[in-house]
N, C-alpha and C positions, 0 to 999 in steps of 0.2 A: 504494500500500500504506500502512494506519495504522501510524504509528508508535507510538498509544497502548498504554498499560501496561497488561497483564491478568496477574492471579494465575494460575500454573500449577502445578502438581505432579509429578515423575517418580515414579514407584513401580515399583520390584523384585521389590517382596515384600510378602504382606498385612500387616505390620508398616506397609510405608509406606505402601500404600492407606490403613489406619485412620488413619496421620496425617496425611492431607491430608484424609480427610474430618473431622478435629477440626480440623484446621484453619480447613477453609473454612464449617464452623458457629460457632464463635468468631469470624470476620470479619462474621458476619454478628450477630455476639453475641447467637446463640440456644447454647440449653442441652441438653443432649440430650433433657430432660423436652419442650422445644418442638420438636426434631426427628422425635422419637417421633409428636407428638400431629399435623403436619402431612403427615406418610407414613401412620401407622396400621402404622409396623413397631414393636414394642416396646423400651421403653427399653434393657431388658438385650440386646437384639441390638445397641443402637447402641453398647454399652456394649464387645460381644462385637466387633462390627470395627472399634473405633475400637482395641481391645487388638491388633486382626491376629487375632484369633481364628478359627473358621471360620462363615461365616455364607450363608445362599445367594445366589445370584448376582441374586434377584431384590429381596432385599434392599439391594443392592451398589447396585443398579441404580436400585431406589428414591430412594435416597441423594442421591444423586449428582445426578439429575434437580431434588430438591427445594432440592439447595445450586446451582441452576446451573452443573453440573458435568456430563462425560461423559467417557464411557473411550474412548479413542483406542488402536490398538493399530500401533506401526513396529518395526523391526529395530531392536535393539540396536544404540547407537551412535549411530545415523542424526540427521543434523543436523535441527533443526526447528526454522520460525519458525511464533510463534506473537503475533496480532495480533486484535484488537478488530477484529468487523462494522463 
C-alpha cells in the first residue's frame, strides 16, 4: 500500500461540496473564469456551488471530473484510507 499524500475532502452538506470544489480549483490555481471555460458549465453555476447553492448533479459531476476529483459515497463515520495509485 502507498503511503503517498493525496488531497481529500469530507462533505456533509453542499456548503462543503462547494468548498472542496474551491478548493481543489485554487490548488490547481485556476479561477472559476478557467473552470467555467474547461467544462462548458457557466461561471455563475461554478459560482452557484462553490456558495452550496443548488446546482445539478450533472454539473457537480462535471466539476469534479475536471479538478481530478470524484464522489465516493460510505456510511457515516466509517473509517477510510485513502492513498495514491
Amino acid at each position: 500500500m502507498s503511503n503517498d499524500l493525496v488531497t481529500w475532502y469530507r462533505a456533509r452538506s453542499r456548503r462543503d461540496i462547494g468548498s472542496a470544489v474551491s478548493k481543489a480549483r485554487k490548488r490547481e490555481g485556476a479561477n472559476q473564469f478557467d473552470l467555467a471555460d474547461r467544462t462548458g458549465v457557466s461561471r455563475s453555476t461554478i459560482q452557484r456551488l462553490e456558495r452550496g447553492d443548488d446546482v445539478s448533479v450533472e454539473a457537480l459531476l462535471t466539476c469534479l471530473a475536471e479538478l481530478g476529483l470524484e464522489a465516493v459515497f460510505v456510511p457515516r463515520g466509517a473509517r477510510l484510507t485513502v492513498s495514491a495509485r
